[in-house]
Each structure stands twice: as C-alpha cells, then as structure tokens.
DRENPA-3360 file (N, C-alpha, C; in nm, 2 decimals, always signed):
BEGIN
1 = XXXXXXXX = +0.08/-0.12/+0.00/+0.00/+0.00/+0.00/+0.09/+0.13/+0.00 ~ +0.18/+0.13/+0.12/+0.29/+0.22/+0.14/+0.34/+0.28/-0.03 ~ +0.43/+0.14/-0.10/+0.49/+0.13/-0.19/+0.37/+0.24/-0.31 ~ +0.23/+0.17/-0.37/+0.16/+0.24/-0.42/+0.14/+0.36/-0.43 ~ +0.14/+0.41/-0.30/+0.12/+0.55/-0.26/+0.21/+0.64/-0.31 ~ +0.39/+0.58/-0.25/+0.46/+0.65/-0.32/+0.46/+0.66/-0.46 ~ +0.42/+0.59/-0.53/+0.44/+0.57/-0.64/+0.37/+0.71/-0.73 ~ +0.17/+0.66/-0.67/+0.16/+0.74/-0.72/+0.16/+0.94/-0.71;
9 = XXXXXXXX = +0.21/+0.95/-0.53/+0.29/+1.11/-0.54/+0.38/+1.09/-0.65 ~ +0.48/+0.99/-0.66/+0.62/+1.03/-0.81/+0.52/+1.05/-0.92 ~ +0.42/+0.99/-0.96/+0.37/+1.04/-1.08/+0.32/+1.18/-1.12 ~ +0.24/+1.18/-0.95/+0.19/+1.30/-0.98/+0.27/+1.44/-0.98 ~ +0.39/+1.42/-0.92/+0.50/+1.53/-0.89/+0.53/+1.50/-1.09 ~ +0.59/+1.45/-1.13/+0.62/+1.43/-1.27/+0.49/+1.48/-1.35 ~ +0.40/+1.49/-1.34/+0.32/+1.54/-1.40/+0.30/+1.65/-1.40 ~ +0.31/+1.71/-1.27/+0.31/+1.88/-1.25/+0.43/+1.97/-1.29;
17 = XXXXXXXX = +0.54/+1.86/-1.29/+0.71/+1.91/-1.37/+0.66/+1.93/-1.51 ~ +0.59/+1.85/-1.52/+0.58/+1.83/-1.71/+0.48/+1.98/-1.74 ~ +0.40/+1.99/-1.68/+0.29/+2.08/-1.69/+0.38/+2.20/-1.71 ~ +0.42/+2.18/-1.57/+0.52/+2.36/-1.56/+0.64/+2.41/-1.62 ~ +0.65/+2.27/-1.73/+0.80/+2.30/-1.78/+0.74/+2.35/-1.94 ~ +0.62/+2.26/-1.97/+0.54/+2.31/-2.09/+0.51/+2.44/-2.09 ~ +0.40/+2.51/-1.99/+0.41/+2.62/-1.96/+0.48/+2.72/-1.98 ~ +0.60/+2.70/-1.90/+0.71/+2.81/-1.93/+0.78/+2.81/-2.07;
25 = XXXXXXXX = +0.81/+2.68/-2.13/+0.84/+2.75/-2.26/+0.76/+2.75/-2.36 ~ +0.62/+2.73/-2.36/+0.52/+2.82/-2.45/+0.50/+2.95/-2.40 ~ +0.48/+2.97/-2.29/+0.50/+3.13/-2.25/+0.64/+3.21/-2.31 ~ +0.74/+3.12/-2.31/+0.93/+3.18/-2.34/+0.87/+3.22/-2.49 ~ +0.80/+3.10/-2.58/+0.77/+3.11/-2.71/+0.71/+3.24/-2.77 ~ +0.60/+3.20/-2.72/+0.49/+3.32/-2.74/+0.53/+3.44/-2.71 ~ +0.58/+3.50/-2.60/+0.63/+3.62/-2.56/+0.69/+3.66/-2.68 ~ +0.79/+3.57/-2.75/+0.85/+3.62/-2.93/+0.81/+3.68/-3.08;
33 = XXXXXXXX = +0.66/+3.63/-3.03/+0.54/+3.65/-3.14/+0.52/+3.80/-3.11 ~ +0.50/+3.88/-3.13/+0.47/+3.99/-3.12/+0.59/+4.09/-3.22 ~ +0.69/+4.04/-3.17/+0.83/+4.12/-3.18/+0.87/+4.06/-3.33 ~ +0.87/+3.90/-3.38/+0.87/+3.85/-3.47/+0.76/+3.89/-3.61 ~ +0.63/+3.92/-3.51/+0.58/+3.99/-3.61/+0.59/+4.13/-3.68 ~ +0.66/+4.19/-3.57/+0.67/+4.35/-3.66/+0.80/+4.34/-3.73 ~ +0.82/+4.24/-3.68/+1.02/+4.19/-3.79/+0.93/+4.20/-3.92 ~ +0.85/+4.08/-3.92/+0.79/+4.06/-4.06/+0.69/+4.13/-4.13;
41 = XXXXXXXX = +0.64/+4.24/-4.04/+0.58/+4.33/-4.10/+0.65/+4.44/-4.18 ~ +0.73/+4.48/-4.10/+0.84/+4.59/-4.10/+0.92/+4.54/-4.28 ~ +0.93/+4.39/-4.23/+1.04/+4.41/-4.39/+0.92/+4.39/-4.50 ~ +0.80/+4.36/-4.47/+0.75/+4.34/-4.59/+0.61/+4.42/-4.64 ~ +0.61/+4.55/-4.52/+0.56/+4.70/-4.56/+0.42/+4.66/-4.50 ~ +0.39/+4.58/-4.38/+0.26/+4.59/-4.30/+0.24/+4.62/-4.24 ~ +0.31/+4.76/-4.21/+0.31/+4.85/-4.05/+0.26/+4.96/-4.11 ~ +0.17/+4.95/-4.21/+0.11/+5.11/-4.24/+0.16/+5.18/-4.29;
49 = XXXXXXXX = +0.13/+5.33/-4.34/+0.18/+5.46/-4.33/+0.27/+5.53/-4.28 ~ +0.27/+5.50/-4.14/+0.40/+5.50/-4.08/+0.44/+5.44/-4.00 ~ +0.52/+5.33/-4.05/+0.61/+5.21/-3.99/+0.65/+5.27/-3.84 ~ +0.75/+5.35/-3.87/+0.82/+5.39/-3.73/+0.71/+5.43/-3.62 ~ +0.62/+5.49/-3.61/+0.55/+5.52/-3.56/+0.45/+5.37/-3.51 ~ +0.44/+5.30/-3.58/+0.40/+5.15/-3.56/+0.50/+5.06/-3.43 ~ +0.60/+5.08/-3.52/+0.67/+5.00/-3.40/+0.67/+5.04/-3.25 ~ +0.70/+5.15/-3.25/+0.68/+5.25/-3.13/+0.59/+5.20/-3.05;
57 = XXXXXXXX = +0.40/+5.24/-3.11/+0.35/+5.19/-3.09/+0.33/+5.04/-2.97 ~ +0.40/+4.94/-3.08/+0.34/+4.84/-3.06/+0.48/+4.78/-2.99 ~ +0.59/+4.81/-2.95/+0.66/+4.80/-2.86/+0.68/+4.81/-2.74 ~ +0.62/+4.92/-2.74/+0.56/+5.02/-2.59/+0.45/+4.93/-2.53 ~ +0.33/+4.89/-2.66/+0.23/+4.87/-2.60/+0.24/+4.70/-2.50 ~ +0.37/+4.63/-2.56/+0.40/+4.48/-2.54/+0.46/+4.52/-2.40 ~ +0.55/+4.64/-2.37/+0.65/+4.62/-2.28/+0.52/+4.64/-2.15 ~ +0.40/+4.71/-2.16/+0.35/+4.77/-2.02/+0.22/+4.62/-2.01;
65 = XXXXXXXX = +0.20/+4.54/-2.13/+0.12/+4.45/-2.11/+0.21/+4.38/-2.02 ~ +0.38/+4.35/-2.07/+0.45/+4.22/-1.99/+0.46/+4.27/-1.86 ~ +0.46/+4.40/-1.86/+0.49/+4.43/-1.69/+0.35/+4.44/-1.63 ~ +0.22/+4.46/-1.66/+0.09/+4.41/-1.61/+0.13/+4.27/-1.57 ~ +0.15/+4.21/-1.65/+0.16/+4.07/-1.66/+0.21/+3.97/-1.54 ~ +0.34/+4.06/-1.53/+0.42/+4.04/-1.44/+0.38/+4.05/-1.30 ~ +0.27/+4.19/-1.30/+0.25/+4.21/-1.18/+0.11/+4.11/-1.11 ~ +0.07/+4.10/-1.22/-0.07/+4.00/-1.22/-0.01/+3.83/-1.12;
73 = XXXXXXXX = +0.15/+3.80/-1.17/+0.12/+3.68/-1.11/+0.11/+3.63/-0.96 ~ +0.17/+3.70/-0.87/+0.13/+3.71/-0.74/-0.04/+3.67/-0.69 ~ -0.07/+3.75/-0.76/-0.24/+3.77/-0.70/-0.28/+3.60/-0.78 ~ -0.27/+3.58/-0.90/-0.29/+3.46/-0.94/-0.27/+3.37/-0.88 ~ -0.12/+3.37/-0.82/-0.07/+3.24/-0.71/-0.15/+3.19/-0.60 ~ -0.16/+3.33/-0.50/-0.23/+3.30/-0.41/-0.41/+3.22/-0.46 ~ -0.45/+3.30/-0.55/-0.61/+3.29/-0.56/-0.60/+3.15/-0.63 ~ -0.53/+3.07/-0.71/-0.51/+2.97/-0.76/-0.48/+2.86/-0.68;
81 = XXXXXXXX = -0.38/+2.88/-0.60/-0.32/+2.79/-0.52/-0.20/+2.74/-0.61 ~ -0.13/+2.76/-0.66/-0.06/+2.68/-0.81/+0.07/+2.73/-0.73 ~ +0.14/+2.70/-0.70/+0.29/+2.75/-0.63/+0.40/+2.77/-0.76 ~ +0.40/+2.67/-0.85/+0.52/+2.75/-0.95/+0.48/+2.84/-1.02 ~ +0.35/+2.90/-1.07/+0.34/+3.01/-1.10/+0.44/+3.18/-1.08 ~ +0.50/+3.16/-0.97/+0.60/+3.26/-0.92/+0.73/+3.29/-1.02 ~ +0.74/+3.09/-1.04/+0.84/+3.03/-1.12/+0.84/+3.18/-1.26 ~ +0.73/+3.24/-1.37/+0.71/+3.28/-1.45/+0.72/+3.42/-1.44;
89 = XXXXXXXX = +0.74/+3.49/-1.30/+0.75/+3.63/-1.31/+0.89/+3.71/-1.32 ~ +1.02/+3.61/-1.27/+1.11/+3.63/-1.31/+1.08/+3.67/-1.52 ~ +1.08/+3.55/-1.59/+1.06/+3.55/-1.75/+0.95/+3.68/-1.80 ~ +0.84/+3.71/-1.70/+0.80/+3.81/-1.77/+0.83/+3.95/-1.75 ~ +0.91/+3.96/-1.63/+0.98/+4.10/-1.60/+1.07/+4.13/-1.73 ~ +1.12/+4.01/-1.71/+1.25/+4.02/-1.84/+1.21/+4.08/-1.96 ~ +1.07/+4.02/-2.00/+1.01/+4.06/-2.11/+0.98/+4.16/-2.13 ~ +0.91/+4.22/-2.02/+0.89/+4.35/-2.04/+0.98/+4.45/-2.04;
97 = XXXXXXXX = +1.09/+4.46/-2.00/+1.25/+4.51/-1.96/+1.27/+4.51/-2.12 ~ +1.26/+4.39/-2.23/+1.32/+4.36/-2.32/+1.27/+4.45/-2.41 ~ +1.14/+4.45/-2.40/+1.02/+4.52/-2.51/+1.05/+4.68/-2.48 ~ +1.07/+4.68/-2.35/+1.07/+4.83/-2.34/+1.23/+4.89/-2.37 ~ +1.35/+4.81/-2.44/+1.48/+4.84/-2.42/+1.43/+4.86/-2.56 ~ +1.37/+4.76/-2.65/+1.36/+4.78/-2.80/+1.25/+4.89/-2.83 ~ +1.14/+4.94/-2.81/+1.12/+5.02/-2.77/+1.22/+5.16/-2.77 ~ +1.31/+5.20/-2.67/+1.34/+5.29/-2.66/+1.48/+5.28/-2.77;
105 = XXXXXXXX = +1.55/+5.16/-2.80/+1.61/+5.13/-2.91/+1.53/+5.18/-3.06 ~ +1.44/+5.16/-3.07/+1.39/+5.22/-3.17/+1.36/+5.33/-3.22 ~ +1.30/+5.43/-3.07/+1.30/+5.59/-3.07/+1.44/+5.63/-3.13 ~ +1.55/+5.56/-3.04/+1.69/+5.63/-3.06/+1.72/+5.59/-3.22 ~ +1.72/+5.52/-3.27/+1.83/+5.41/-3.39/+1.73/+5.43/-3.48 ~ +1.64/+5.44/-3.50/+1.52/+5.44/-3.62/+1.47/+5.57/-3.62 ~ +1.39/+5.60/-3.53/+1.30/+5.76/-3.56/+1.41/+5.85/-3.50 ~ +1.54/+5.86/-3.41/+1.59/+6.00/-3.44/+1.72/+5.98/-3.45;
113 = XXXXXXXX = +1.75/+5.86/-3.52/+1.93/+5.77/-3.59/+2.00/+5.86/-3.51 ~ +2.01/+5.84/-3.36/+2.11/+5.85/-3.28/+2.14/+5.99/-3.27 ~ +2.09/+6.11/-3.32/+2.10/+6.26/-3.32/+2.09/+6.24/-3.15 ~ +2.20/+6.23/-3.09/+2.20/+6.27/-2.90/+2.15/+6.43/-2.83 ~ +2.16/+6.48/-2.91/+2.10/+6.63/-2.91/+1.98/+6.64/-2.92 ~ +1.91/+6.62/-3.01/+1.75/+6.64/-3.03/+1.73/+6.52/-2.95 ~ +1.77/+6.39/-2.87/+1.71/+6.27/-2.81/+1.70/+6.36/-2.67 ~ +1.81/+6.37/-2.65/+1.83/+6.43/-2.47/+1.71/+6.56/-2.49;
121 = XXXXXXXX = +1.69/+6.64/-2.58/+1.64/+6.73/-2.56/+1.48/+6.67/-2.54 ~ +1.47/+6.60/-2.66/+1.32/+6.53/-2.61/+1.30/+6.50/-2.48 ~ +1.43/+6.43/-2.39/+1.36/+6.37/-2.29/+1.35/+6.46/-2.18 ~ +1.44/+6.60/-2.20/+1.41/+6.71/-2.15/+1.27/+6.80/-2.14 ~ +1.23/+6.80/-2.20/+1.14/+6.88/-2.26/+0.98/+6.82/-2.29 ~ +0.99/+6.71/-2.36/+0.86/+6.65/-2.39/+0.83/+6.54/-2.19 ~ +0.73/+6.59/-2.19/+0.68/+6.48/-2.07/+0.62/+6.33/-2.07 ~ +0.61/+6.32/-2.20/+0.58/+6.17/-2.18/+0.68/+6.07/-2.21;
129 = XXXXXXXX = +0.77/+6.14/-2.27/+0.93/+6.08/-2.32/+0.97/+6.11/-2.17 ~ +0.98/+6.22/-2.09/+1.04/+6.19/-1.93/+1.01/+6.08/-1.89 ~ +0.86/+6.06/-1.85/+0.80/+5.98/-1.75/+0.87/+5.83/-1.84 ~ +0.86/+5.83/-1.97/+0.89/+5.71/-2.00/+1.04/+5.65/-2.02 ~ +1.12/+5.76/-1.99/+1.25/+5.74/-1.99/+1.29/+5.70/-1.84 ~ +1.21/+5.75/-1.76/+1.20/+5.71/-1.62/+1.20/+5.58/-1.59 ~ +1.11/+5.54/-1.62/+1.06/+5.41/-1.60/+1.13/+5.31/-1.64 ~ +1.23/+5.30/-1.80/+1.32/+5.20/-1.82/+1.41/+5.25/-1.74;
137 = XXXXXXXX = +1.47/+5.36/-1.69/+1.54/+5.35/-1.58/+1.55/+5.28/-1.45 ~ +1.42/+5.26/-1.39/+1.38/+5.22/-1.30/+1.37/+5.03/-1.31 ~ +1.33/+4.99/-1.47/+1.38/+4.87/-1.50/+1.49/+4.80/-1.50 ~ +1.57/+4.89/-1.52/+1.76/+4.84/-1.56/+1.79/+4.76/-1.38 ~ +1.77/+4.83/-1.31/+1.82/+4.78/-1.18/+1.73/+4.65/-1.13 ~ +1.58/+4.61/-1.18/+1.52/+4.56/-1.15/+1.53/+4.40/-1.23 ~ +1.56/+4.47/-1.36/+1.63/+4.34/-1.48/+1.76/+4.29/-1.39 ~ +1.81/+4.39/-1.36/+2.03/+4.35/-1.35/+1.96/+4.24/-1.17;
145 = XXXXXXXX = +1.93/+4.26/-1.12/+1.90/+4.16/-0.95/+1.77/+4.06/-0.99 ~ +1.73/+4.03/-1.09/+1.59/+3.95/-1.06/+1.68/+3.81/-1.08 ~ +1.80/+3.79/-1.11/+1.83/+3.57/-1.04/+1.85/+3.60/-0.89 ~ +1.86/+3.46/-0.83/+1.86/+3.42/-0.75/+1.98/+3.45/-0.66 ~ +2.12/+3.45/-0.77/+2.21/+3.50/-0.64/+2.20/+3.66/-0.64 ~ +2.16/+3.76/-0.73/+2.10/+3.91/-0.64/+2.06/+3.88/-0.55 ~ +1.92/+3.81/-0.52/+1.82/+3.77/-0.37/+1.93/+3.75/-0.29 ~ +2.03/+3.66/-0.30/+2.10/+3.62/-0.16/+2.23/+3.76/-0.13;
153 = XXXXXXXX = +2.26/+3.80/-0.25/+2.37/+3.87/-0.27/+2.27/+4.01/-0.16 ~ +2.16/+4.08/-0.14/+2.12/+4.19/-0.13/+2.01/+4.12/+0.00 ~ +2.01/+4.02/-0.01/+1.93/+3.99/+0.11/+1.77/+4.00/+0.09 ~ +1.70/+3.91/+0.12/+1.55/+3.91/+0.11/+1.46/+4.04/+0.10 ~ +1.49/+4.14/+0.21/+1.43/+4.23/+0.25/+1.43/+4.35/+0.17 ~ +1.57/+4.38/+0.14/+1.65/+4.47/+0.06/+1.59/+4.47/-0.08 ~ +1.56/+4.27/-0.10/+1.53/+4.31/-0.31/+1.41/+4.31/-0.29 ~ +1.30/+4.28/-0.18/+1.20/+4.30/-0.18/+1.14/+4.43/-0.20;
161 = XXXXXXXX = +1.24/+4.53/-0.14/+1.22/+4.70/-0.10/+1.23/+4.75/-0.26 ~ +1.34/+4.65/-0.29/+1.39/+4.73/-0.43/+1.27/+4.69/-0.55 ~ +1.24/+4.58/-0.56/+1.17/+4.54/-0.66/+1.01/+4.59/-0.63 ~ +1.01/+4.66/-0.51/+0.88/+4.73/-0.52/+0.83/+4.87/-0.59 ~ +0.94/+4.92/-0.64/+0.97/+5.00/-0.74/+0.91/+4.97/-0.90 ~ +0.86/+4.85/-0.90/+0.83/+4.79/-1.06/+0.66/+4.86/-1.05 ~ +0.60/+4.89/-0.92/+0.45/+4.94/-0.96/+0.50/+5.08/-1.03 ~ +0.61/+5.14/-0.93/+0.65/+5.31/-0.99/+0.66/+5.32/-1.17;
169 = XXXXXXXX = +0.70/+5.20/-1.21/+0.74/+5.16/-1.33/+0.64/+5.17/-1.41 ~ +0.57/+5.10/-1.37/+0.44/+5.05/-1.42/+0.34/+5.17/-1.47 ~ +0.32/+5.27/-1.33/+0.25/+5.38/-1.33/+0.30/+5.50/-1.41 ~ +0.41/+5.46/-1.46/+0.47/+5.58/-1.51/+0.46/+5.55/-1.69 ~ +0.48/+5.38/-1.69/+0.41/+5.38/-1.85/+0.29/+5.38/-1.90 ~ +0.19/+5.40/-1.78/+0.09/+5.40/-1.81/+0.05/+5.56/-1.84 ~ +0.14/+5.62/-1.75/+0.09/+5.76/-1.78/+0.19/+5.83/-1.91 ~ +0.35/+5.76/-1.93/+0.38/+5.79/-2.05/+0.26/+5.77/-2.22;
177 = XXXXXXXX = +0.17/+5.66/-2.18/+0.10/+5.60/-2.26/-0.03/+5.71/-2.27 ~ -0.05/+5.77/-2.17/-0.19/+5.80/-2.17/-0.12/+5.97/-2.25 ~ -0.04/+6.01/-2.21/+0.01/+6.13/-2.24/+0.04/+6.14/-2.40 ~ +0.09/+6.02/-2.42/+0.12/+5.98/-2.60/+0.01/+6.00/-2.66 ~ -0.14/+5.92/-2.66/-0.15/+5.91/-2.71/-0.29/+6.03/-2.74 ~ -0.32/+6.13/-2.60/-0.43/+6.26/-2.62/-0.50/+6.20/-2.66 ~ -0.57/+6.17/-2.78/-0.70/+6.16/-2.84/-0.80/+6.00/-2.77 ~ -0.79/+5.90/-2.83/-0.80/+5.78/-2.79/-0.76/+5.71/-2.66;
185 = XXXXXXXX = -0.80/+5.74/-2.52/-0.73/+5.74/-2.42/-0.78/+5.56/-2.40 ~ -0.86/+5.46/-2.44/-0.94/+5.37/-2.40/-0.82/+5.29/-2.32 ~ -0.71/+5.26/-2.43/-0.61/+5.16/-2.38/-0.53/+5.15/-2.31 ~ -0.51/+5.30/-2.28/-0.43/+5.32/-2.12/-0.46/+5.35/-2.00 ~ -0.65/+5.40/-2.01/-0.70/+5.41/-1.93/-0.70/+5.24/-1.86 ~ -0.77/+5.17/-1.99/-0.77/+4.98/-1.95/-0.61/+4.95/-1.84 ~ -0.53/+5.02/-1.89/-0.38/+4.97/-1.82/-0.43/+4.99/-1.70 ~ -0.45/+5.17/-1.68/-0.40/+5.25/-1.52/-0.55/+5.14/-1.45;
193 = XXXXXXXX = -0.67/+5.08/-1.52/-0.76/+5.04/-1.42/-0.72/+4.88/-1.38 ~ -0.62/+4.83/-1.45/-0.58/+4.70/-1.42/-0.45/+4.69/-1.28 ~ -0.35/+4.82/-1.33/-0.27/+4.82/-1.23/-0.32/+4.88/-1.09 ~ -0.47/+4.97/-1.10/-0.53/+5.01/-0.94/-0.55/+4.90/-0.91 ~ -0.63/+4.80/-0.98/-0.65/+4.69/-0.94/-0.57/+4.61/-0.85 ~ -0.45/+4.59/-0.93/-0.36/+4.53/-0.84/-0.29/+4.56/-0.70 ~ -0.28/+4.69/-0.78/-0.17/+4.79/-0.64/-0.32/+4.74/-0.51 ~ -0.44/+4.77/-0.56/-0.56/+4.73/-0.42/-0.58/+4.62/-0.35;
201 = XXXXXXXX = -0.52/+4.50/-0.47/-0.54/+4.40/-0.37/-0.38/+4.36/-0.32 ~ -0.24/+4.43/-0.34/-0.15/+4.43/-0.25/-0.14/+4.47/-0.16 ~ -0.22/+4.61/-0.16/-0.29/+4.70/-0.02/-0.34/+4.60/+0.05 ~ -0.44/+4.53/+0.02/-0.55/+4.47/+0.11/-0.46/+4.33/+0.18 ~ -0.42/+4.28/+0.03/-0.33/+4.17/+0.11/-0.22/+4.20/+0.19 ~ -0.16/+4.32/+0.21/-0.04/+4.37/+0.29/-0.05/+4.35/+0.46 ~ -0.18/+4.35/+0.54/-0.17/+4.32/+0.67/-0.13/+4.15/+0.67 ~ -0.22/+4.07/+0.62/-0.15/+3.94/+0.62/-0.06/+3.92/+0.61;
209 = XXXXXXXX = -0.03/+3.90/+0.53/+0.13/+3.92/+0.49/+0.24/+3.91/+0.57 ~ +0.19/+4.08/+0.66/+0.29/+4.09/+0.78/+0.28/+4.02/+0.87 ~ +0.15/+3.99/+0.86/+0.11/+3.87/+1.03/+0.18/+3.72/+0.97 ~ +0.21/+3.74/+0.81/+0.26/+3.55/+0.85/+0.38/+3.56/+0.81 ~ +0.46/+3.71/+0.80/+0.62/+3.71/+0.80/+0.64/+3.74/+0.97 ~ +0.55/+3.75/+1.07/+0.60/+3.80/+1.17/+0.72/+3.76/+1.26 ~ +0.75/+3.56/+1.20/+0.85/+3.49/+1.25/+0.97/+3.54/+1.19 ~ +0.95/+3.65/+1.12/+1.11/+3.63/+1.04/+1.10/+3.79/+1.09;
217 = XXXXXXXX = +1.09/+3.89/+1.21/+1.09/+3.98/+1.25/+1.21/+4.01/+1.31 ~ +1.29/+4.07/+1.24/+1.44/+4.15/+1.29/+1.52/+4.04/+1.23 ~ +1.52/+3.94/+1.13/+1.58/+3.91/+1.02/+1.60/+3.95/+0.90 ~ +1.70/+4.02/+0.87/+1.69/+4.10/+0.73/+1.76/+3.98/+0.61 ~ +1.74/+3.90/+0.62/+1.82/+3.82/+0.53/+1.73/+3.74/+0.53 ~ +1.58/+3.70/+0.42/+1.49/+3.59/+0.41/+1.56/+3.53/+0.31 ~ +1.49/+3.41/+0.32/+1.58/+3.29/+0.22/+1.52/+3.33/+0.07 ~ +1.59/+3.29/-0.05/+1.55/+3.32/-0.18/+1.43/+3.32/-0.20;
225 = XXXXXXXX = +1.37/+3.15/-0.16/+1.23/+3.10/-0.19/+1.11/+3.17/-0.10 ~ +1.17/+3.21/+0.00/+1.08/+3.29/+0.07/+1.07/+3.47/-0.01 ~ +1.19/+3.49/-0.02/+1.23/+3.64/-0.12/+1.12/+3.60/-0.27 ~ +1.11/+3.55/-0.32/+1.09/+3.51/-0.46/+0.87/+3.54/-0.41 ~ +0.89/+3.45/-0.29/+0.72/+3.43/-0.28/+0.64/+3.53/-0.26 ~ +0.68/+3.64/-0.15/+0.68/+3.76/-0.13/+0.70/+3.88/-0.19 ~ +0.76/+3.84/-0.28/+0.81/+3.97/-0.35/+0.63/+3.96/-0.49 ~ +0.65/+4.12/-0.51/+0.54/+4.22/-0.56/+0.41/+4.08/-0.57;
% end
C-alpha cells in the first residue's frame, strides 16, 4: 500500500514538472510572437503609413502589457493555489524590460538615428518621453538583480524594497502612454484600471502578509524561496 502511494505522489509530482516546464516554454515562445511579427511586417511593408510610428506603438504597447503581466502573477498564485506560478515572473519582468529596451532602441536608432542632441532634448522637454525614460530607468536595476544570487547577494528584504519599485514603473508607463496618445485614451485608461487593481489587492493583502512574515521579525536576510514568494 505504502509502496503504491509513493508511487503514485512520483507520478503525480512528474506530471506537475511536465505541466510547468510546458508552460514556461510556450509562454518563453509566445512572448516572441509579437516582436517577430513587426520583424515581418516591417520588412514586408505591414506597418502602415507610418512604420516607425507603428513599432513605437506596438513595442511600448508589449512592454507595459508584460509588466501588467508580471505584476498579475502574485495575485494569481495565491487565488489559484498553483505554487510555481512565481516560477514565471522572473521571464516576464524580463520581457517587459526587453520590449521596453527595443522600444526605446527604436526611438533612438530608427525615428531619431542617434541625433543625441535632439534625443536628450526630447527627454528634457517632452513629458511623456520623461515619464517614460524614467521608468526604463527604473527597469535596468530591477532586470540586472531578478536571479537568485542578487536575492542572496542583497538579502531578502533589501530586493523586496527594491523590486517594489516595478508598480512606480508601471505607473509611469501608463501615464507615458496616456500622455502619448491625447485623443483615444481607452487603452491606457484599461492599463492604469488593471494596475489600481492590483496595487488594491497588495494593499489589502499587505496586513497578512505581515502577520505571517512576523516569525522572520528582525531578520533581514529571508531565504531566496521565501524572497521570490513575497516579493510584488
């Protein structure tokens, strides 16, 4: 009986590896589709009227979906129950980090071929190029610590503090977005009402939280897997 039992936990653990390994690399997959398509739009004239302005667009629009995305999986975890889920927020920070580097690669290298004078000036001057020059700012530090030896290298608490910086991120492409685009506000309004969303139920979830980190009270050094579960 014993013997059976174990057996069938090994299957069932093997089957949840299988699940979650499937998962992550159709999500690795798919996350490419987007970016692949404007490759192949781009070289074969399906970005409209104005290409450059397309990519923009729709690079921008990928990088603040992946960081939604990102921030979405927390709340998923818990309401799910599904514990490797967590596993997937490292891959889509990245992604959005990625989207928004090509993105601002594109402003520079395509629409103003590296003219550093008129770029700096833009980011001087125009406010939605601020706010959004901000915010991949605010990415770079949060891309360069998301493995596991940053967690141990900065300590639990420290990347927790730091990586809570990704809503400021978030809020700031939402409002670079809303500012871009004046006329048609529908799709960034949809952003800023998904990220209140979230930021409400971190609020709400935040007294828990503290009541069931309370054993780890005047430890500043949480373990990775604890750092990883906790964090945004």
């Amino acid at each position: 009986m014993n013997v059976e039992r174990r057996t069938s936990n090994a299957e069932r653990r093997r089957a949840r590896r299988w699940v979650e390994r499937s998962v992550r690399g159709s999500i690795f997959l798919l996350a490419l589709v987007p970016l692949v398509r404007i490759a192949v739009q781009g070289f074969t004239g399906g970005l409209g009227g104005n290409p450059i302005e397309e990519m923009l667009h729709r690079t921008g629009w990928w990088a603040l979906a992946f960081l939604i995305l990102t921030l979405s999986v927390t709340p998923a975890r818990r309401l799910t129950r599904i514990g490797w889920l967590v596993k997937l927020r490292r891959m889509l920070g990245l992604y959005a980090f990625f989207y928004a580097t090509v993105h601002f690669a594109v402003y520079v290298g395509v629409d103003q071929f590296f003219a550093w004078d008129y770029i700096l000036e833009d980011i001087g001057e125009r406010p939605y190029i601020t706010v959004g020059f901000t915010a991949l700012l605010i990415l770079a530090p949060l891309a360069a610590t998301s493995t596991k030896r940053m967690i141990k290298r900065l300590g639990g608490r420290r990347w927790n503090r730091l990586h809570r910086l990704v809503y400021i991120a978030a809020a700031l492409g939402v409002l670079h977005f809303l500012w871009l685009v004046k006329a048609d506000i529908r799709e960034p309004v949809i952003f800023g009402a998904i990220l209140a969303t979230l930021l409400g139920y971190r609020l709400a979830a935040g007294p828990y939280k503290r009541l069931a980190r309370l054993k780890w009270f005047g430890n500043s050094r949480l373990s990775i897997r604890e750092a990883e579960e906790q964090g945004r």
